[in-house]
C-alpha positions, -999 to 999 in steps of 0.1 A, spaced: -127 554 -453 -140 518 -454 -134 501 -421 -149 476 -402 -176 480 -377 -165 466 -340 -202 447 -339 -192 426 -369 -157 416 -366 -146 411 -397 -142 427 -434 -140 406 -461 -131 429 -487 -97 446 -497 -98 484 -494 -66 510 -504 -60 539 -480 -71 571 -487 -43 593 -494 -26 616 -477 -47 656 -476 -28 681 -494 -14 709 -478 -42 735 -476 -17 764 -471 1 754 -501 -28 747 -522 -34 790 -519 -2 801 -531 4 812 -564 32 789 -586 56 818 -579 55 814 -546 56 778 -541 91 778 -566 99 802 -542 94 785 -511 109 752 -524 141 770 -535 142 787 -500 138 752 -483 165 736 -505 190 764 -491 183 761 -457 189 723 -462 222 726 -475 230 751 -448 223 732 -420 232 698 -434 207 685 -454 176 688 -435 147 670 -452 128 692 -475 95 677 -464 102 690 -428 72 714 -419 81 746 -398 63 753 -365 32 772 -366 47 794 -338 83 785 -328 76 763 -308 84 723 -313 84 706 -281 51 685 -267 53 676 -229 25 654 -215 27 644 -178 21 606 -168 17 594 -134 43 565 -139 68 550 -166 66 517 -178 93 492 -169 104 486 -204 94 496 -240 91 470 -254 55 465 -265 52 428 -262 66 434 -219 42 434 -192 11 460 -192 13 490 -177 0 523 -183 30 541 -190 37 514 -220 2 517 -234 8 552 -232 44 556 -249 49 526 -275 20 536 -299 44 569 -308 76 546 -315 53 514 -329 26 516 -355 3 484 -358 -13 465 -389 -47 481 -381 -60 508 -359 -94 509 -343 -112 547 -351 -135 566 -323 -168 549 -342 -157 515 -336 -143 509 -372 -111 494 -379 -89 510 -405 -56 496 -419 -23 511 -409 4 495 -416 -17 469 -434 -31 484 -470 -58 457 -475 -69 419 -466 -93 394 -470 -111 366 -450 -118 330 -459 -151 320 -455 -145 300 -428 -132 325 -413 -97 304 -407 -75 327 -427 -65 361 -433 -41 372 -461 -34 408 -455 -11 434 -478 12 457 -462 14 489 -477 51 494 -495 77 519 -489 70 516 -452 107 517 -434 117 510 -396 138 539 -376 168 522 -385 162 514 -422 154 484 -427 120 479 -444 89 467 -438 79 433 -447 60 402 -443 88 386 -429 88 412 -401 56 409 -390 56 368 -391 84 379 -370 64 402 -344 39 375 -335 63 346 -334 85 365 -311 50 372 -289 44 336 -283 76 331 -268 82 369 -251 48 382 -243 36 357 -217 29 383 -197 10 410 -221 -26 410 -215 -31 400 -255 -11 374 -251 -42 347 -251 -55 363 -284 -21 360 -298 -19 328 -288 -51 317 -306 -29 324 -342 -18 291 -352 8 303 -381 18 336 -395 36 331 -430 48 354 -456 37 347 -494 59 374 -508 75 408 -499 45 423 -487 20 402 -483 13 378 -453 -9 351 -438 -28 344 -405 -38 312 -401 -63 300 -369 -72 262 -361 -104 279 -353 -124 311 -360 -112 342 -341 -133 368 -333 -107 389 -311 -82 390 -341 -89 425 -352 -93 441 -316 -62 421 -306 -38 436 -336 -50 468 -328 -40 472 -295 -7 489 -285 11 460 -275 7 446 -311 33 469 -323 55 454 -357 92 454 -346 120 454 -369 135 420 -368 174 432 -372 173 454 -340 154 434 -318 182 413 -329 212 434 -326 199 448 -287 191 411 -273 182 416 -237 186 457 -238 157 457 -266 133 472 -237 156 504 -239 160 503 -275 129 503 -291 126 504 -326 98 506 -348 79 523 -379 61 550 -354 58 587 -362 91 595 -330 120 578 -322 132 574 -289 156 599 -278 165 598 -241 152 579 -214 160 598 -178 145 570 -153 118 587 -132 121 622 -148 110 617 -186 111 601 -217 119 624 -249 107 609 -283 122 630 -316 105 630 -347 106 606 -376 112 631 -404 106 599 -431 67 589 -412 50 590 -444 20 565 -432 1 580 -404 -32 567 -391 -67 574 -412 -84 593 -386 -60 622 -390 -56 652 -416 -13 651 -413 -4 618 -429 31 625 -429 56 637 -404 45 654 -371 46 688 -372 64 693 -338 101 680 -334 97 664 -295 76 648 -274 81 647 -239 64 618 -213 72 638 -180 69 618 -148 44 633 -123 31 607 -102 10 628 -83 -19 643 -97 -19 676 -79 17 678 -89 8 676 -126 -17 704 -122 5 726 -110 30 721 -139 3 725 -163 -9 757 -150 29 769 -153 35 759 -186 59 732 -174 39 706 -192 12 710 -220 -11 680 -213 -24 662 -183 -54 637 -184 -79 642 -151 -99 621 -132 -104 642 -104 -141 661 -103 -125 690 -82 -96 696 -106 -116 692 -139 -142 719 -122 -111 745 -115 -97 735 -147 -125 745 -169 -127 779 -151 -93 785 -160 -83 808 -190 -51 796 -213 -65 761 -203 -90 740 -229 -106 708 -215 -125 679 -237 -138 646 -224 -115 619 -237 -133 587 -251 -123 555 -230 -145 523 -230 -135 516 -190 -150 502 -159 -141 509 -123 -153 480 -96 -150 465 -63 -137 429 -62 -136 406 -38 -109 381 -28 -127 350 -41 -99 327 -30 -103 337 9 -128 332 34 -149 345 39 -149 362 6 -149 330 -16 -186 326 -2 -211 341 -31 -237 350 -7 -211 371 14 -198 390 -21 -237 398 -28 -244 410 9 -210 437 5 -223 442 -30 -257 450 -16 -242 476 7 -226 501 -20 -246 527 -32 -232 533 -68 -256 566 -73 -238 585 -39 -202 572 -55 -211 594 -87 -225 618 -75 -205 626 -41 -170 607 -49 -171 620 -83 -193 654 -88 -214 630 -115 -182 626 -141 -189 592 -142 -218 571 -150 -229 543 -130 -223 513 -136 -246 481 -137 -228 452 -158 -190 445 -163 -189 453 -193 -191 493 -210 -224 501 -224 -209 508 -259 -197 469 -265 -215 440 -284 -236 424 -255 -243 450 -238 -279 449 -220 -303 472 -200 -321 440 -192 -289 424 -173 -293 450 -144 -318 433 -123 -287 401 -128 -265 421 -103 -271 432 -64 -284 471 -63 -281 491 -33 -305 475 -2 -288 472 28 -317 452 45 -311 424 16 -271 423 28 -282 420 63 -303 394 52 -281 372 31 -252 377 58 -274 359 82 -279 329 55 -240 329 54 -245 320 93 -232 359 104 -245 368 136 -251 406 144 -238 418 181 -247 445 198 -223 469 188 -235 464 148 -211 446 141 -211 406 125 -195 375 139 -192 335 129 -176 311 147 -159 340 166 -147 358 144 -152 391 136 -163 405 97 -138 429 86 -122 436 56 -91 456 41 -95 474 6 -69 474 -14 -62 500 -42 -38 527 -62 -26 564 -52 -43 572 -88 -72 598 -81 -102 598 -74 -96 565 -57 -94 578 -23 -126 598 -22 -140 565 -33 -127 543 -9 -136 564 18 -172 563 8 -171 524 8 -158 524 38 -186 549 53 -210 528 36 -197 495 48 -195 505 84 -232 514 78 -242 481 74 -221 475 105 -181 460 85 -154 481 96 -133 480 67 -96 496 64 -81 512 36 -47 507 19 -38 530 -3 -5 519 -23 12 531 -57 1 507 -84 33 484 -87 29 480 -48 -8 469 -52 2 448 -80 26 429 -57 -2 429 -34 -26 417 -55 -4 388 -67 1 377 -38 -36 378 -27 -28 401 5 -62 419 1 -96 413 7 -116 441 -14 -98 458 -45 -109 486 -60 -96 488 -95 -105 496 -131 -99 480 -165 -96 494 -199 -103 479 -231 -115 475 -265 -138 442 -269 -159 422 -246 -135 395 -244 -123 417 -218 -147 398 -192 -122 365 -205 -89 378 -197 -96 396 -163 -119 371 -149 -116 336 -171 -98 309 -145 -69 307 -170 -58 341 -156 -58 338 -124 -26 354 -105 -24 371 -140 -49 397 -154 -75 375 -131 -69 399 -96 -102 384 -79 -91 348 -82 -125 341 -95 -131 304 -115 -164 291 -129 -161 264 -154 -192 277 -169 -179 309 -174 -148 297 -188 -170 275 -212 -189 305 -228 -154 327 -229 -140 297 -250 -175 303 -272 -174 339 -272 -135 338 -285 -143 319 -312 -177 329 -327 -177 351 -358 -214 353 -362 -221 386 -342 -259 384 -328 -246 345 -313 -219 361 -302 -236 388 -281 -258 366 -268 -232 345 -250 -218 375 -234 -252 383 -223 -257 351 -209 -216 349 -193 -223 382 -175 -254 368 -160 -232 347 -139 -204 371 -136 -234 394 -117 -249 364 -94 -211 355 -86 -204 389 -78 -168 390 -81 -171 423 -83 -197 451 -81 -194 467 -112 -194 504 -99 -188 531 -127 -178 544 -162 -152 568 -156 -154 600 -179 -116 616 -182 -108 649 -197 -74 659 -213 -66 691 -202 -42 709 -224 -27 747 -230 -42 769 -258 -5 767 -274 -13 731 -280 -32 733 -318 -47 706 -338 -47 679 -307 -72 648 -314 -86 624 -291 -83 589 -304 -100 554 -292 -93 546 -261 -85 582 -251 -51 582 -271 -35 619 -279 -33 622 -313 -5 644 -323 -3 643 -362 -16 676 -366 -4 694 -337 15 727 -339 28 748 -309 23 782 -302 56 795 -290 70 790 -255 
C-alpha cells in the first residue's frame, strides 16, 4: 500500500486503494456450497425482513464489544472541544480523508488519490465513489468543502483548529473531486486531516439537528450511534453498508460484531474489576501494578498499545515565583526522572529528556544536555541566584516569603504514585509541595483559570507541531496550560508550520526545543507505555496509531 512517510510530509503522486481481501473461508468451499450458502442467506433475509445478504454471522454467538473509558465526551461532535472520550468515540461514527498507519505512513480513506503542486500551495484530492453517510446522502466534494468550512467557524476550540485554520479555501471541481488551497506551504496538512476531529460530516444532518448535532452525529463510520445513557454508556450499532474501511485492516467491509459499547468507568480499579467479570471486554492500563496482575491472569491477553505521548511537570509561568526561569530549572533540577520510572511506574515507561517523543522528525539524543537532569546541589544553587535564602528548618524564603508550591493534576492513574514521588523529592530539596488531585474537567477549570502552580499532565499527538499548539503564545488559556510565551519560539513554530522541506524542518524543531528545555516550562518526564487488556473472546483486535482499537476484524466468542 503506497502511503506517505510522516518524515516527508507529502506525496505527490495519485495511488488507488488496494481492494478489499476476499473472504478466506469462502475461497475453500466448493461452488456447491457457496450456491448453497447464498440461497440460505437469501431466506433468512426474507424471514426476518430483509437483512442484508452481506451481513457476516458471529464467529461464536456473540455480537456485542464493550470497552470501558474513564470519562464521556461532552458532545460528539468531532469538530467540539477535545477530550478523550471524543477522540475515543467519533473515529467509529466518522471516517476521515486520510488515515495515518502504525509506520508512520499515511493512507487514503475516504480520499482515493491526490496530488501536490509544486509549490506545495495546492492539493486536488479524489474521493473514492459510492461512499454514503448513515443517513443516505452521499459523499461528495461538496461535503467535505463543507466539513472544513464549518471548522473555521465551529471548532475554535479543537486542538486542530490552528492547522485548519492555515487552509485558505476548500472548493469542489466536480462530484468527487476537491481542492485545498494554502496562502502558504503547510506541512501539518496531512497529520491534521488525519486526526479524529477531522471527521467528514454530512452536510444535510448537521443541518436538519442545528444545535442538537452533538447528540446526533452522523457520518460515513463503520457504527452508528444508537443510545447515549449520560454517565453509563454509549452503544454504537453497526453500519451494515461500510464498504470502505481503513488499509491497515483485513475486513474492508462491515464489522463483524453488531454493537459496540463505550461503558463509563471512571475509576480505574473499577474497570478491572468488570473486566475480570466479563462485564466489559477491553480496558487500556496505565497502572504498573494492574498490568503485572493482568498478565498473570488466564482468560486475559495483554499487548502494549502504540501512542506517541509525553507526560511532564509544568510550571505556572504566569505566577511568581514560577514565571522566573532560573526558579523552573532549580524544581526541574530536583526531579529524578530514573526513580519516577522505575518506582512510580515498575519501568513501563521510558524516560523522558525532550518534549517531544523520540519517534518524531526532530528528535535528538544530542538535545539532552539542553534540559536540567537530576542534581539537587545545582537547584540549591540557582535558587540562591534567584535571591532564595535557605533557613534552618531546610526550607527557602525571599522577601519573607516562604517557597511552596501546589501540584495540580487528574484522578487518571498512575498520577498519584507520581505526584507523591515529586512531592518526596521536592521536600528533599527542602519545598513542601501539596497535592491536588481533581477529575480532569475539574483540573481543566483549574488550569484555565491558572489556580495551580505545578501541573502534571500529558499530551498526545501525531506531529511535532505539537510543541506549537501546547506551548506557542497563541494558545495560551487554550491548549497552552503553562502560560508560557517566547517570541522566539513562536517565530520558529511559524517556520516549522510552514516548511515542506523535511531535513530544514527538523532542524528548526531541534533548534525551538533548545529553548523550550532552557525555559523549562516543563520537565519533560516520561513516555508512557499503555497496554490494552482484553478477554480471549475478543478475536482479531488490532492496535492502530495512536493506540486506537481496531475493530474491523473482530469476532466474539460467545458470552
Amino acid at each position: 500500500m503506497a502511503g506517505i512517510d510522516l518524515a516527508m510530509g507529502i506525496h505527490k503522486d495519485a495511488f488507488p486503494l488496494p481492494k478489499p481481501t476476499p473472504n478466506s473461508t469462502e475461497s475453500r468451499m466448493s461452488r456447491s456450497h457457496t450456491l448453497m450458502l447464498a440461497l440460505l442467506v437469501l431466506l433468512a433475509a426474507a424471514t426476518i425482513g430483509g437483512c442484508s445478504q452481506t451481513q457476516p454471522s458471529d464467529a461464536g454467538g456473540g455480537d456485542t464489544l464493550i470497552r470501558a473509558m474513564a470519562a464521556e465526551p461532552s458532545i460528539l461532535d468531532p469538530q467540539g472541544p477535545a477530550s478523550s472520550g471524543l477522540s475515543l468515540v467519533t473515529p467509529y461514527l466518522f471516517d476521515t480523508l486520510v488515515t495515518r498507519q502504525t509506520d508512520g505512513k499515511y493512507a487514503g480513506q475516504l480520499a482515493e488519490s491526490w496530488s501536490v503542486s509544486s509549490d506545495g500551495r495546492t492539493i486536488e484530492m479524489k474521493l473514492k465513489s459510492g461512499v454514503k453517510f448513515h443517513d443516505g446522502s452521499p459523499l461528495n466534494a461538496a461535503a467535505v468543502a463543507f466539513t472544513f468550512e464549518r471548522f473555521k467557524t465551529a471548532g475554535t476550540k479543537s486542538p486542530i483548529y490552528g492547522s485548519i485554520q492555515e487552509i485558505g479555501r476548500v472548493e469542489p471541481l466536480d462530484e468527487l473531486t476537491v481542492r485545498f488551497s494554502f496562502a502558504e506551504p503547510n506541512a501539518t496538512f496531512w497529520s491534521t486531516i488525519a486526526m479524529p476531529y477531522a471527521g467528514i460530516l454530512s452536510p444535510s444532518a448537521v443541518q436538519s439537528a442545528g444545535d442538537e448535532m452533538g447528540s446526533k452525529p452522523v457520518g460515513t463510520g463503520p457504527f452508528r450511534l444508537s443510545e447515549w445513557a449520560r454517565g453509563v454508556s454509549i452503544t454504537l450499532t453497526r453500519n451494515p453498508d461500510y464498504q470502505w474501511g481503513p488499509a491497515e485492516v483485513k475486513n474492508r467491509g462491515p464489522v463483524h460484531i453488531q454493537k459496540l459499547v463505550f461503558k463509563i468507568v471512571p475509576d480505574a480499579g473499577t474497570q478491572l474489576s468488570a473486566l475480570r467479570s466479563g462485564d466489559v471486554d477491553v480496558v487500556f492500563v496505565n497502572d504498573p501494578g494492574q498490568v503485572a496482575a493482568l498478565e498473570k491472569e488466564t482468560g486475559l491477553r495483554t499487548e502494549p498499545a502504540g501512542i506517541d505521548a509525553l507526560v511532564y511537570l509544568g510550571y505556572n509561568c504566569a505566577k511568581p515565583p514560577f514565571n522566573e526561569v532560573k526558579v523552573r530549572q532549580a524544581l526541574s533540577h530536583a526531579v529524578d526522572k530514573s526513580a519516577i520510572v522505575k518506582t512510580a511506574l515498575a519501568g513501563l515507561g521510558t524516560e523522558a529528556n525532550t518534549p517531544q517523543p523520540p519517534s518524531w522528525l526532530g528528535y535528538s539524543t544530542e538535545l539532552k544536555g539542553y534540559g536540567q537532569d537530576y542534581d539537587p546541589a545545582r537547584a540549591r544553587t540557582l535558587l540562591k541566584e534567584a535571591g532564595f535564602t535557605q533557613s534552618s528548618d531546610g526550607g527557602w524564603e525571599r522577601d519573607g516569603k516562604k517557597l511552596e508550591a501546589k501540584l495540580l493534576t487528574s484522578t487518571r492513574a498512575p498520577n498519584e504514585a507520581i505526584a507523591t514521588l515529586l512531592q518526596s523529592q521536592f521536600k528533599a530539596l527542602g519545598i513542601p509541595v501539596e497535592i491536588q488531585q481533581l477529575d480532569s474537567a475539574a483540573v481543566m477549570k483549574a488550569n484555565n483559570e491558572g489556580a495551580f502552580d505545578l501541573l502534571l499532565w500529558r499530551y498526545d499527538w501525531n506531529d511535532p507541531n505539537a510543541l506549537n499548539i501546547y506551548l506557542s503564545s497563541s494558545r495560551i488559556r487554550e491548549t497552552n496550560r503553562v502560560f508560557y510565551s517566547n517570541p522566539k519560539a513562536d517565530a520558529l513554530f511559524d517556520r516549522g508550520l510552514h516548511e515542506l522541506d523535511q531535513e530544514r524542518r527538523a532542524q528548526l524543531y531541534q533548534e525551538v526545543q533548545k529553548i523550550i528545555l532552557a525555559d523549562a516550562p516543563w520537565q519533560p518526564l516520561y513516555h508512557p507505555t499503555e497496554m490494552m487488556a482484553s478477554r480471549q473472546r475478543v478475536k482479531g483486535m488490532a492496535i492502530g496509531s495512536m493506540g486506537r482499537m481496531l475493530v474491523n476484524d473482530v469476532t466474539m466468542d460467545g458470552r
